[in-house]
C-alpha angles and dihedrals in degrees: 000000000000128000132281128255117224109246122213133188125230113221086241082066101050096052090045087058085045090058098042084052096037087051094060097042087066095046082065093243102103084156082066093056096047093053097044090047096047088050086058095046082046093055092041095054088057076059093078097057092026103040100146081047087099132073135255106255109253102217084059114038094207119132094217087057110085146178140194116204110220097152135261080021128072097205088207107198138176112226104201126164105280100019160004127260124192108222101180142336105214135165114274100249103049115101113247110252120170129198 
């Protein structure tokens, strides 16, 4: 088995986790949040022994840029060298911008 790489959050990910969290909170399901939110951190930790597992967004057409399909989340990551780094965790049908 082959190392690790090490995995960070963007900001913009964190606060995408935080809404998904804070939605279902108001619809009164918080069970439903935390669930959704622990199957993404499940997937993107697959991420540090798999990191090529996810495919090249298709809006941007760039190896480095990643996702992971966990619907109804695109799990968007940059694959650079040393680590990996999660851009964003939208919901599937949203079109990618960056900044």
């Amino acid at each position: 088995m082959g190392r690790k790489i090490a995995i960070f959050f963007a900001a913009s990910a964190l606060a995408d986790l935080e809404e998904i969290l804070d939605y279902y909170q108001e619809q009164a399901v918080p069970q439903v949040g935390q669930r959704l939110v622990s199957g993404i951190l499940a997937d993107i930790e697959l991420l540090a022994a798999q990191p090529e597992m996810g495919r090249v967004v298709p809006e941007f057409e760039l190896d480095l840029l990643r996702e992971l399909i966990l619907p109804p989340f695109r799990i968007v990551y940059r694959r650079d060298a040393n680590r990996i780094r999660i851009v964003r965790v939208w919901r599937s049908e949203r079109m990618l911008v960056l900044p």
